[in-house]
C-alpha positions in Angstrom: -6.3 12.5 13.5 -9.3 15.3 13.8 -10.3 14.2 10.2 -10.2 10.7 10.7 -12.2 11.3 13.6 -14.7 13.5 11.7 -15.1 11.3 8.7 -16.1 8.6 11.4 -19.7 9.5 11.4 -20.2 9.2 8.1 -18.9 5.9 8.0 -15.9 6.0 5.4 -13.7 3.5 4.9 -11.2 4.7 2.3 -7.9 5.6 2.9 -8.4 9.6 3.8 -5.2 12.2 2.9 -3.7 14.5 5.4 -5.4 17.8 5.8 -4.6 20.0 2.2 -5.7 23.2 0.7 -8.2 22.7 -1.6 -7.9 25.9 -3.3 -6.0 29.4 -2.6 -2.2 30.5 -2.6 -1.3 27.3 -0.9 -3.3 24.9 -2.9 -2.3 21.1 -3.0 -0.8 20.4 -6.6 -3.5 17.1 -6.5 -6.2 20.3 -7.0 -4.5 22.4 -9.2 -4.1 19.7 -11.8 -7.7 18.4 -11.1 -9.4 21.8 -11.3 -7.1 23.0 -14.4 -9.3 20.1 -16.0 -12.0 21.2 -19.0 -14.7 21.6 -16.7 -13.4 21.2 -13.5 -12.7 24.4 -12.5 -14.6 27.0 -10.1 -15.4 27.4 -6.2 -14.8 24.0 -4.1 -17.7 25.2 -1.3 -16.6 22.1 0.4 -14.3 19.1 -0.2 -16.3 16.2 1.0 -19.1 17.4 -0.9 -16.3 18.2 -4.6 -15.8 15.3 -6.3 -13.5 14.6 -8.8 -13.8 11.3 -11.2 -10.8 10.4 -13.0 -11.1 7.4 -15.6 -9.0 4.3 -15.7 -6.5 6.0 -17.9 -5.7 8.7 -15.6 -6.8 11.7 -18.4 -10.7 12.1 -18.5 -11.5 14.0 -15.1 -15.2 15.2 -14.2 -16.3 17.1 -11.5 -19.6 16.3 -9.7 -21.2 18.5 -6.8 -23.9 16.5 -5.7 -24.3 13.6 -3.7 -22.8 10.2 -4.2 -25.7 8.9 -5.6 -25.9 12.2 -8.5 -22.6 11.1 -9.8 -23.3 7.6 -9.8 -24.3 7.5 -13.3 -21.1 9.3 -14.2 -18.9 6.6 -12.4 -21.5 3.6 -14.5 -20.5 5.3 -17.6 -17.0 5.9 -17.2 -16.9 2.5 -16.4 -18.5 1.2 -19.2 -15.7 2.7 -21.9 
């Protein structure tokens, strides 16, 4: 509930998971298979800002750090294949 509550402001209207650990001796298996990816790996400073694209196939994963709008292009292209 404080998530959903948090997330409010910023206007999100996907389906939002239950609090996890994004990284650490209790991390969520979701992030250990995500950041065991070829590139995907290193410090998640913050989850909202981490974001992991996965393609339509469920096997390509990319990591962007940036915005929404930085890995728009990513999304564009993944779409494209």
């Amino acid at each position: 509930a404080e998530i959903c509550t948090f997330v409010k402001g910023f206007g999100v209207k996907f389906p939002i998971m239950s609090k996890v650990d994004v990284q650490g001796t209790n991390q969520h298996p979701v992030y250990t298979y995500l950041m065991a990816q070829p590139g995907c790996d290193g410090l998640i400073r913050w989850n909202f800002a981490t974001k992991f694209i996965v393609s339509k196939d469920g096997k390509t994963v990319t990591r962007c750090n940036g915005s929404t709008a930085d890995c728009l292009p990513i999304v564009e292209e993944m779409l494209k294949a």
